[in-house]
N, C-alpha and C positions, 0 to 999 in steps of 0.2 A: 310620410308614414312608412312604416317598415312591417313588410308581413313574412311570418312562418310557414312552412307547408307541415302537417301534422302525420307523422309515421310512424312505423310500427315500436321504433325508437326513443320518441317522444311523447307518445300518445297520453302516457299517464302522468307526467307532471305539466302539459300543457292543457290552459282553459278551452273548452270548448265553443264558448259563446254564445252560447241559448238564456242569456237571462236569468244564470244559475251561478250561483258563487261556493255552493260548500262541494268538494268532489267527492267527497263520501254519502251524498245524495244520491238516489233510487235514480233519479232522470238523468245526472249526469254518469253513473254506471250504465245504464240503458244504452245509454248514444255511445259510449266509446265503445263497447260490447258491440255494438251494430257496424262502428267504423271499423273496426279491428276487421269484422268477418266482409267486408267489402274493399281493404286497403289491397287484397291478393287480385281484385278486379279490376283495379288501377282508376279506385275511387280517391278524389284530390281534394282535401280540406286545407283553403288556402286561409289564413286569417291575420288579424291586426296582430302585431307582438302586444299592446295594449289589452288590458282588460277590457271586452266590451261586446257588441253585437254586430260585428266590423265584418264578416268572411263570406266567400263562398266554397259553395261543393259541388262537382262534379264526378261524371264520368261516363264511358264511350257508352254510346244508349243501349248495344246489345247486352250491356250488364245493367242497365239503370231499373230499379223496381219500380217499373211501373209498365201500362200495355200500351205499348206503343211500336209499331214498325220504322225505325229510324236509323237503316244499317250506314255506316259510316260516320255517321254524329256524335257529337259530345252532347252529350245532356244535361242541363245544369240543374239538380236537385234543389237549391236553394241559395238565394245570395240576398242577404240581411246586411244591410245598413240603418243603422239606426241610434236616437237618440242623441250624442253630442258629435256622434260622427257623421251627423246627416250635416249634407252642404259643402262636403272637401273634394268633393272628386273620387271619394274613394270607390266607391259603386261603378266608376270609369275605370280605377286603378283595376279591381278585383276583375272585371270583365275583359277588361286586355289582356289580362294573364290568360284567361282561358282561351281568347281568342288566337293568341302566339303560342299556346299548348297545340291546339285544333290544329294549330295550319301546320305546325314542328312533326305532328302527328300523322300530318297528309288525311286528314280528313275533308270533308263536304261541305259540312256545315256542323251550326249549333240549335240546339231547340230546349225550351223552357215552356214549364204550363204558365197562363195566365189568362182572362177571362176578359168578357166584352166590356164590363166595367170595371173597374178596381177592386177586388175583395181581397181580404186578412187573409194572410198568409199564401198568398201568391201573386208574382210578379205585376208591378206595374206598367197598363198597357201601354202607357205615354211614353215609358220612360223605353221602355222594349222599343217602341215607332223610332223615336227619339232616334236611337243607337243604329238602325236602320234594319230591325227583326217583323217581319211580316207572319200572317193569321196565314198557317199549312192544313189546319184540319179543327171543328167544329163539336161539339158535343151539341145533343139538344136543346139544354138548359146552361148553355153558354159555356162553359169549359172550353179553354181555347189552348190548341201547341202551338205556339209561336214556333218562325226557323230566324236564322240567319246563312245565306246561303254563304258557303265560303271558295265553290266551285261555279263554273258558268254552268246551265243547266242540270242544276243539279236536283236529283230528285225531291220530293217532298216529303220528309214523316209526316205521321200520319197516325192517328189511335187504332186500335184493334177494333174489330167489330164487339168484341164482349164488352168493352167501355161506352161505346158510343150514344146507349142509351140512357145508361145509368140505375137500371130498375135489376131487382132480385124481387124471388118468388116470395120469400120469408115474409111471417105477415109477425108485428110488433116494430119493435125497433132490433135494427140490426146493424152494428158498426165493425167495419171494416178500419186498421191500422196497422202502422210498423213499428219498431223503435227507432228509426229513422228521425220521429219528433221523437225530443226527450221528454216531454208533458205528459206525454201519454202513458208512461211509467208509474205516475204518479197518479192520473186523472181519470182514466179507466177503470180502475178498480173503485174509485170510488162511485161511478155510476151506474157498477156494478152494484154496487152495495146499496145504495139511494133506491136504486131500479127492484131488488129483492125486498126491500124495507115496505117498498109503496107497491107493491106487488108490481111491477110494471113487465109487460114481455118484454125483455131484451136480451140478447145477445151479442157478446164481443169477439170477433174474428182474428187472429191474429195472425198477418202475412207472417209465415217463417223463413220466406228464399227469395229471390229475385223470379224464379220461375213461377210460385204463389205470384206474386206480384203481378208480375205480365199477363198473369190471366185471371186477372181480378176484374169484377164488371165494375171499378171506376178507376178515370186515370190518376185521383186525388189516392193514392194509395197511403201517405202517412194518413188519414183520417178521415173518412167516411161514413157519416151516419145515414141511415135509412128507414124511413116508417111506413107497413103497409107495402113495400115492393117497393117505392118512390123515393129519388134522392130527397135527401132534406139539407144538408149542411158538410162544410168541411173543416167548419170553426170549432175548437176544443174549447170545452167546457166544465165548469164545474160542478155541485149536487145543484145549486139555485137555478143556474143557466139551464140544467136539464130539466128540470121539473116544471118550470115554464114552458120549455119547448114540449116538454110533454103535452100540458095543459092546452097550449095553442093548436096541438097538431089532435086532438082527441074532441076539439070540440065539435 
């Protein structure tokens, strides 16, 4: 497999990889708009030359949108393997890159979120163990940062206290996002509009800087729903998906 690195250069006639084919689509504007304003922060979108769901992304954690204390680290935002490209290596290929970036870089280590058991849309904890990435810090309701150290005693990242619990004061639903996910371009507005239809309390937040970010009360900063103060979910949804979640969380 042959992969591209995605720049300021490039950025507009290369696929992005999110499961999105037309690039005059809302979600696919979203995420280049988002890469573009993070490529000056020496954010890395590495991906398949293949059409497909092949890449990862990074970058050094003190730019990474999310709250996390992890000075010296690479932070890996997301690495998607998927579909006909599961089962080649490639998930090895894309993570060795980052790893001979990290060390080229003289950094510590690496750190990704991932949780005590497998959930959508964040790293697999097996496959994390696997690689030889160990649990640095805990949320209450299982949100986990993985490291990899890449130094001998090297310190730990570690979440922000404003993450660690997960709860806001706001009473309905209240969701926190970036354009970081490209879905959310598209799928927000409309639970918006689901949410005003059925009269529902909600509100959408929208991180606009990595500094938002980092001090945001959850470390899932692309997507964050909450009802009543209490985390509920970091899976994107659409009007059906929410209106159940409604139903379940109001009974």
């Amino acid at each position: 497999m042959k992969y591209i690195k995605i720049t300021k250069d490039n950025i507009e006639k290369e696929h992005i990889c999110c499961a999105i084919s037309n690039d005059n689509d809302i979600q696919v504007v979203s995420k280049k708009e988002w890469i573009k304003s993070c490529l000056k922060d020496g954010l890395v979108f590495l991906k398949s030359v293949e059409r497909g769901k092949c890449f990862i992304e990074y970058i050094k954690a003190e730019n990474a949108w999310v709250p996390i204390s992890a000075k010296g680290y690479i932070y890996i935002d997301c690495l998607w393997v998927s579909g006909s490209f599961k089962g080649h290596g490639y998930s090895n290929d894309l993570l060795n890159e980052c790893i001979k970036d990290a060390k080229s870089s003289k950094k510590i280590g690496i750190c990704i979120l991932s949780s005590e058991k497998k959930k959508s849309f964040l790293s697999d904890p097996k496959y994390l163990k696997y690689k030889g990435f160990e649990v640095a810090d805990r949320t209450e309701n299982g949100i986990e940062l993985w490291y990899l150290p890449l130094k001998k005693n090297a310190e730990k990242p570690k979440f922000k206290s404003c993450a660690k619990q997960l709860s806001v004061k706001d009473k309905g639903f209240l969701l926190y996002y970036t354009n970081q996910c490209p879905f959310n371009a598209k799928y927000v507005p409309i639970l918006e509009e689901v949410a005003k239809k059925n009269k529902i309390k909600f509100k959408a937040i929208k991180l606009q800087d990595k500094k938002e970010a980092q001090n945001a009360p959850t470390p899932i900063t692309t997507y964050s729903l909450f009802y009543n103060g209490k985390y509920v979910t970091h899976e994107r949804m659409n009007d059906k998906m929410f209106l159940k979640l409604v139903e379940e969380c109001c009974k």
